[in-house]
N, CA, C and O of each residue as an XYZ file, in Angstrom:
400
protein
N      29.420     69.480     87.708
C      30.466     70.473     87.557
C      31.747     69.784     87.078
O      32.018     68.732     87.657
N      32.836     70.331     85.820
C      33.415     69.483     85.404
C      35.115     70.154     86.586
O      35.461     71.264     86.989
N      35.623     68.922     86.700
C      37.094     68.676     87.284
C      37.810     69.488     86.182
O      37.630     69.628     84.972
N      38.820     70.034     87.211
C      40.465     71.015     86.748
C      41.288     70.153     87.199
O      41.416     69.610     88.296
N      41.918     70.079     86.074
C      43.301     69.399     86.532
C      44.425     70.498     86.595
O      44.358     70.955     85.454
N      45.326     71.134     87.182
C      46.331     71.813     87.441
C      47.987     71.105     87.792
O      48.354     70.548     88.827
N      48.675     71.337     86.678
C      49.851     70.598     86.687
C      51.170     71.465     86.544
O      51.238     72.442     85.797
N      52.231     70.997     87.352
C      53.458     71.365     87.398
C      54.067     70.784     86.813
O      54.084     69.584     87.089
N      54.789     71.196     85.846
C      56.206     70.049     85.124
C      57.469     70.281     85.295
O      57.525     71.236     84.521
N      58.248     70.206     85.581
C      59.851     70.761     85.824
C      61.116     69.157     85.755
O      60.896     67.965     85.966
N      62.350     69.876     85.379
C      63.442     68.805     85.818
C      63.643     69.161     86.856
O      63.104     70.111     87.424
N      64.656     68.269     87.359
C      64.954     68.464     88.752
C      66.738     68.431     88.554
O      67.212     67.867     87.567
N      67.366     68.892     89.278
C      68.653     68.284     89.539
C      69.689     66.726     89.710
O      70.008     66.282     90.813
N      69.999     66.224     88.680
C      70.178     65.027     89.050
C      70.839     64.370     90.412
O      70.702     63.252     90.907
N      71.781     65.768     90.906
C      72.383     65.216     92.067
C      71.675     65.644     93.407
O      72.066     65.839     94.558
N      70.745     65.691     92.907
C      69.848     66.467     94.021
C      68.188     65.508     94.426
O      67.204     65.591     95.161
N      68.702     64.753     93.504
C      67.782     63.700     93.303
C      66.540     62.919     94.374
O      65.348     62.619     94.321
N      67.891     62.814     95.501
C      67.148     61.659     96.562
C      66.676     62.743     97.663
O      65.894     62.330     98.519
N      67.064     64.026     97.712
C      66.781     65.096     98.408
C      65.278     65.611     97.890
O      64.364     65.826     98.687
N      65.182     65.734     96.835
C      63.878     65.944     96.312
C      63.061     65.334     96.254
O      61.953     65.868     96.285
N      63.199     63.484     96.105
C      62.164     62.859     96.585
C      61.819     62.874     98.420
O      60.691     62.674     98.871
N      62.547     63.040     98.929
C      62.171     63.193    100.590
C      61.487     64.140    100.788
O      60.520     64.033    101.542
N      61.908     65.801     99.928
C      61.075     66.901    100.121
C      59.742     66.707     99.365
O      58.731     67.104     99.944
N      59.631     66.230     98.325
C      58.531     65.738     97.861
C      57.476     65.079     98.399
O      56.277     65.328     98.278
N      58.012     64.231     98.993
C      57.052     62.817     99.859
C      56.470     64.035    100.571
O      55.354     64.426    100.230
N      57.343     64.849    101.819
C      56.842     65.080    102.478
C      55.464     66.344    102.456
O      54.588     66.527    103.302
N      55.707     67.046    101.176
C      54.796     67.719    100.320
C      53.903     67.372    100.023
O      53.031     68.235     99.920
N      53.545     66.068     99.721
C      52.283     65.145     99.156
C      51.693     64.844    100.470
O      50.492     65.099    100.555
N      52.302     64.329    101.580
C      51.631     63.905    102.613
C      51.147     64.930    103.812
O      50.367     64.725    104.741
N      51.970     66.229    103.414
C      50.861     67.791    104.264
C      49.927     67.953    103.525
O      48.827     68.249    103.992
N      50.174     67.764    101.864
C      48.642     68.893    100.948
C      47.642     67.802    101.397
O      46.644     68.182    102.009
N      47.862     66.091    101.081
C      46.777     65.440    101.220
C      46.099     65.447    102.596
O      44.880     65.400    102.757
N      46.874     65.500    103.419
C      46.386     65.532    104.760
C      45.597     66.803    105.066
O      44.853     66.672    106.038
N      45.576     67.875    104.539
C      44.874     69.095    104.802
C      44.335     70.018    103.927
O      44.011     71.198    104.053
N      44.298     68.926    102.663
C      43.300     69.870    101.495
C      41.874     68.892    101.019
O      41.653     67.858    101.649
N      41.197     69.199    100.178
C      40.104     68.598     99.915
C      40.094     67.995     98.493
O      39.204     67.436     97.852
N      41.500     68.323     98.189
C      41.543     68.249     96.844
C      42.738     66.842     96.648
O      43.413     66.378     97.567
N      42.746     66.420     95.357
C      43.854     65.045     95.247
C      44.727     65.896     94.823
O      44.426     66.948     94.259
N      46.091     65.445     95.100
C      47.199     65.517     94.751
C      48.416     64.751     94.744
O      48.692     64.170     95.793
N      49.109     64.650     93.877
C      49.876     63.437     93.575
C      50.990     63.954     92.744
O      50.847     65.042     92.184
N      52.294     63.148     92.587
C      53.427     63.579     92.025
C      54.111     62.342     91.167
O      54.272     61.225     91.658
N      54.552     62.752     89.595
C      54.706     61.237     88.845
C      55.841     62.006     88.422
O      56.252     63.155     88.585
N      56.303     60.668     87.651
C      58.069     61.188     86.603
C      57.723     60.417     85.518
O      56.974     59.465     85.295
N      58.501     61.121     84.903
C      58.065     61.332     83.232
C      59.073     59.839     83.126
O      60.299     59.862     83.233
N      58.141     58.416     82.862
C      58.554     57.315     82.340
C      60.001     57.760     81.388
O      61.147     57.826     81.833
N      59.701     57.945     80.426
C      60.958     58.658     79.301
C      61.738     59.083     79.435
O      62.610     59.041     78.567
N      61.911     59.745     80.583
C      62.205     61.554     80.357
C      63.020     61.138     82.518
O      62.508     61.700     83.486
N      63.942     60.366     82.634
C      64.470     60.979     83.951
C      64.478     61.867     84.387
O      64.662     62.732     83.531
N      64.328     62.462     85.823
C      64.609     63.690     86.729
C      63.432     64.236     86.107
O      63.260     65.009     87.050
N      62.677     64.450     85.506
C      61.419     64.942     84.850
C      59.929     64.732     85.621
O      59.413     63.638     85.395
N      59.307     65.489     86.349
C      58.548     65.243     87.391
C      57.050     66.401     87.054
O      57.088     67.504     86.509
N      55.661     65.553     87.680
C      54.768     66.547     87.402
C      53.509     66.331     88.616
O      52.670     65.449     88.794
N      53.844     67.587     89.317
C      52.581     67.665     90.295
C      51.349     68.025     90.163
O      51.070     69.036     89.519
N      50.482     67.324     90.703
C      48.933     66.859     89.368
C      47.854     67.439     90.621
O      47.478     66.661     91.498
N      47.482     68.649     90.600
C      46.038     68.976     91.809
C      44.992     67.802     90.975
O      45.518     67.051     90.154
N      43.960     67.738     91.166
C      42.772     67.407     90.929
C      41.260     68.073     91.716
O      40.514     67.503     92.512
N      41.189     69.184     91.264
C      39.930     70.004     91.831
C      38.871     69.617     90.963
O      38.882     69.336     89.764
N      37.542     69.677     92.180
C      36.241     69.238     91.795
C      35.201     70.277     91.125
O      34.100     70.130     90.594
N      36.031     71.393     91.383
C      35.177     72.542     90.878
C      36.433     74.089     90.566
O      37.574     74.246     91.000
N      35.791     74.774     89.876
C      36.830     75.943     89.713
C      37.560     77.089     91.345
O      38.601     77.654     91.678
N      35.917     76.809     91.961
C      36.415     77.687     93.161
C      37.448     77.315     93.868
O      38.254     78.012     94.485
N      37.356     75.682     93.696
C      38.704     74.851     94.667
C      39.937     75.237     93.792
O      41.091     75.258     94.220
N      39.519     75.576     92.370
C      41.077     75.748     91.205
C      41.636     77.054     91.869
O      42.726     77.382     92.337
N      40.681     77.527     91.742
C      41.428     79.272     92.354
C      41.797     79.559     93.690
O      42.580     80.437     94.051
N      41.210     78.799     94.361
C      41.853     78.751     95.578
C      43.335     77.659     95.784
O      43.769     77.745     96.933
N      43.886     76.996     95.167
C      44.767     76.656     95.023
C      45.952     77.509     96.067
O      46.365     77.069     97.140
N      46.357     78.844     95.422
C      47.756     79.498     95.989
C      46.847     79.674     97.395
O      47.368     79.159     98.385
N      45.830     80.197     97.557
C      44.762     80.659     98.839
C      45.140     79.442    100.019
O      45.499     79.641    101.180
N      45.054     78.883     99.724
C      44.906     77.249    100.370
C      46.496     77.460    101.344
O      46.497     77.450    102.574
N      47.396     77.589    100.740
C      48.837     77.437    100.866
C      49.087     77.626    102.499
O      49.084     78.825    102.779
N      49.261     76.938    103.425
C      49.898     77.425    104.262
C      51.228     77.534    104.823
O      51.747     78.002    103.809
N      52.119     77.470    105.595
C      53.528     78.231    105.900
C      54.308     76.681    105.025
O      54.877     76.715    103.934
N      54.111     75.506    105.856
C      54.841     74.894    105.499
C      54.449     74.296    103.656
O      55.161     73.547    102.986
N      53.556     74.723    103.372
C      53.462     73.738    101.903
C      54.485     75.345    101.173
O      55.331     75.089    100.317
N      54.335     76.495    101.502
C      54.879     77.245    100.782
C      56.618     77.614    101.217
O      57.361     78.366    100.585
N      56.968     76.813    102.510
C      58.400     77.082    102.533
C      59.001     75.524    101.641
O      60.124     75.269    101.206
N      57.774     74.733    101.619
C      58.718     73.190    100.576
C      58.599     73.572     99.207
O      59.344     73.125     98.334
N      57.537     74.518     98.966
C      57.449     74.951     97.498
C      58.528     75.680     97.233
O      59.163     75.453     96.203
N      58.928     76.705     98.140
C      60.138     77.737     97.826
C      61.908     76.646     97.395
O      62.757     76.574     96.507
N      61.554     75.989     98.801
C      62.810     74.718     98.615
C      62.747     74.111     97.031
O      63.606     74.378     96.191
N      61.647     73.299     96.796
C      61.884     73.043     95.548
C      62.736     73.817     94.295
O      63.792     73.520     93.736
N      61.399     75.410     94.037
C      62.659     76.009     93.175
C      63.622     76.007     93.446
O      64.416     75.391     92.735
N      64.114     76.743     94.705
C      65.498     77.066     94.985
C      66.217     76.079     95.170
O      66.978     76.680     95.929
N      66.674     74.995     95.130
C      67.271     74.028     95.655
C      67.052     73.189     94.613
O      67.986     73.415     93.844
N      66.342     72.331     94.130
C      66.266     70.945     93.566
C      65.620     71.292     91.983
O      66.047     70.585     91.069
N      64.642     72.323     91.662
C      64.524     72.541     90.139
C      65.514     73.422     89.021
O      65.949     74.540     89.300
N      65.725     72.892     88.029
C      66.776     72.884     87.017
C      66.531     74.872     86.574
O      65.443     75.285     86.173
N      67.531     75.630     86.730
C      67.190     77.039     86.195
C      65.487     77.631     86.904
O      64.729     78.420     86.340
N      65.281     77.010     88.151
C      63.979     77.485     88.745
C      63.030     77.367     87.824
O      61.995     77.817     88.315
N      62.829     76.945     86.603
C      61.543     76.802     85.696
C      60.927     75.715     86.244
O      61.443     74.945     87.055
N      59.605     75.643     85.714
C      58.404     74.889     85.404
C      57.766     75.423     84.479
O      57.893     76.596     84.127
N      56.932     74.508     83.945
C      55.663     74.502     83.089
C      54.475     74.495     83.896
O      54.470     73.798     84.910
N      53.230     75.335     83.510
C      52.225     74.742     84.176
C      51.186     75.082     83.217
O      51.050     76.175     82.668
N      50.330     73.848     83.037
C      49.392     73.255     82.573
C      48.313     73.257     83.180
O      48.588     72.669     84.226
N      46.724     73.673     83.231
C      45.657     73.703     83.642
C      44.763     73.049     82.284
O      45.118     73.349     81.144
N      43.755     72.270     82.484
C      43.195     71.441     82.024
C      41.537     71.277     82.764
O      41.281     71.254     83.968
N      40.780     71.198     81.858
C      39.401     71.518     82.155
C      38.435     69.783     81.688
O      38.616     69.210     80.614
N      37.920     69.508     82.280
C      37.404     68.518     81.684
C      36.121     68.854     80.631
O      35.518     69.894     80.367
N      36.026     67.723     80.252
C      34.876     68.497     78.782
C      33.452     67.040     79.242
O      33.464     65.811     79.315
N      32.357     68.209     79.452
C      31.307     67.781     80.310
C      30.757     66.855     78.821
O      29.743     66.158     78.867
């Protein structure tokens, strides 16, 4: 069965910077601790304040269950993010299929 990759891209606030990596960390270390799936968070080498949260599902049912999955606290750090630390509340998101 081929892997989904599911990705977030957004800026962040520059002065908001060291606040967002703390809320971040602590985002990476609830999903990993209580999902089945990888997840991980990088910055765009190039591109400062430029950040992209990377699922890695093994199958589609785990893709769609993604928002399903969510519980109180991954969705009150998700809310924090927009509201607080991403640039005009945008993101990009990118889904990606591997080719068997």
């Amino acid at each position: 069965m081929s892997k989904i990759i599911f990705q977030i891209n957004y800026d962040i606030l520059p002065e908001k910077r060291e606040d967002y990596l703390t809320a971040i960390k602590e985002l990476k270390s609830h999903i990993n601790s209580n999902a089945d799936k990888t997840y991980f968070v990088v910055e765009d080498k190039n591109k400062e304040n430029n950040f992209t949260e990377m699922y890695i599902c093994n199958n589609e049912t785990e893709y769609e269950n993604i928002e399903n999955n969510m519980d109180d606290a991954v969705f009150e750090l998700t809310n924090r993010m927009f509201n607080d630390y991403i640039i005009d509340k945008k993101a990009k998101y990118t889904t990606l299929f591997e080719i068997d």
